[in-house]
N, C-alpha and C positions, 0 to 999 in steps of 0.2 A: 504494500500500500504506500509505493512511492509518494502519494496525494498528501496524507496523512502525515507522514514523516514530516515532508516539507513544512506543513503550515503548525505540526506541535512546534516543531524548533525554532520557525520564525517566529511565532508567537510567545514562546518564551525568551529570546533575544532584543524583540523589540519591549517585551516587558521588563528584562531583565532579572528574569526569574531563573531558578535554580529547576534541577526537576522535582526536587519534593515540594517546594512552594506552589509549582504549578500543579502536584498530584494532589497537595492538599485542598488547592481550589476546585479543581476537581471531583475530589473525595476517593480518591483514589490510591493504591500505592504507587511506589515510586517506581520501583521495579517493574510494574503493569508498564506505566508511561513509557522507562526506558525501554523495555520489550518494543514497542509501536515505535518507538523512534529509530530502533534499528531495524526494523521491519520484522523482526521475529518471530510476531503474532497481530492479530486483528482481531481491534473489539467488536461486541456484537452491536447490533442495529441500535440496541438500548445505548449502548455505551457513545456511540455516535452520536444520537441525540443530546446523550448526557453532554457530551461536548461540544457540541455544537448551543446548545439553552446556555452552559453555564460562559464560556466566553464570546458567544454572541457574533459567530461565526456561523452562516450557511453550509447546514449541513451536506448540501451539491458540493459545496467547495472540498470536502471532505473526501468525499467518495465518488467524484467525477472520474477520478481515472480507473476505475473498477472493469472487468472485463465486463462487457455486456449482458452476459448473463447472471452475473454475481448481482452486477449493479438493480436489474432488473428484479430479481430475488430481495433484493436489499429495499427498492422503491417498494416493492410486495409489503417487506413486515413494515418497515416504514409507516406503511396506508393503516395497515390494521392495527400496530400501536399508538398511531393517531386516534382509531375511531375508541379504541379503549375505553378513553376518558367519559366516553358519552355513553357509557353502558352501564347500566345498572349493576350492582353484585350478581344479581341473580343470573341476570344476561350473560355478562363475562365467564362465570362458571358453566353456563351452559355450553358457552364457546369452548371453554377448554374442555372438555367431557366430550365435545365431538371432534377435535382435534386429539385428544387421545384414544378414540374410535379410530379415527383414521391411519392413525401411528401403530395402532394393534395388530393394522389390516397388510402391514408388509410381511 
């Protein structure tokens, strides 16, 4: 996630942050961050968001150089942890109960 690297470390350079100040702002460890910063690992859709809400960077900007199908995947949960918020408990658990149906079925 070349994307990703680029704008953690730019954005900790022009803030002049360390990486545990920014994993803190974050809520994050530091070790997670530095993983993403060397590419090692990629956080999930949640975690993207997380970063994207808390330093107020477009989350496109994030994940634009994603293979097409990844990114496409990515837009997918993306949509649905958007609509999240607008569900009731009942609803949501209902979602997940058939998304673990589904998951049974491989």
């Amino acid at each position: 996630m070349e994307k990703l690297r680029n704008v953690l470390l730019r954005y900790r350079q022009l803030n002049n942050l360390t990486q545990q100040e920014l994993a803190d702002r974050l809520g994050i460890s530091r070790n997670n961050l530095a993983n993403w910063e060397l590419g090692r690992t990629t956080p999930t859709i949640e975690v993207f968001t997380l970063i994207s809400n808390k330093l107020g960077i477009d989350i496109k900007l994030l994940i634009d150089d994603v293979d097409s199908n990844e990114k496409e995947l990515n837009n997918t949960k993306l949509a649905l942890y958007n609509q999240l918020g607008e569900l009731t408990e009942e609803q949501a658990q209902e979602i997940l109960n058939y998304i673990n149906y589904i998951k049974s079925k491989k």
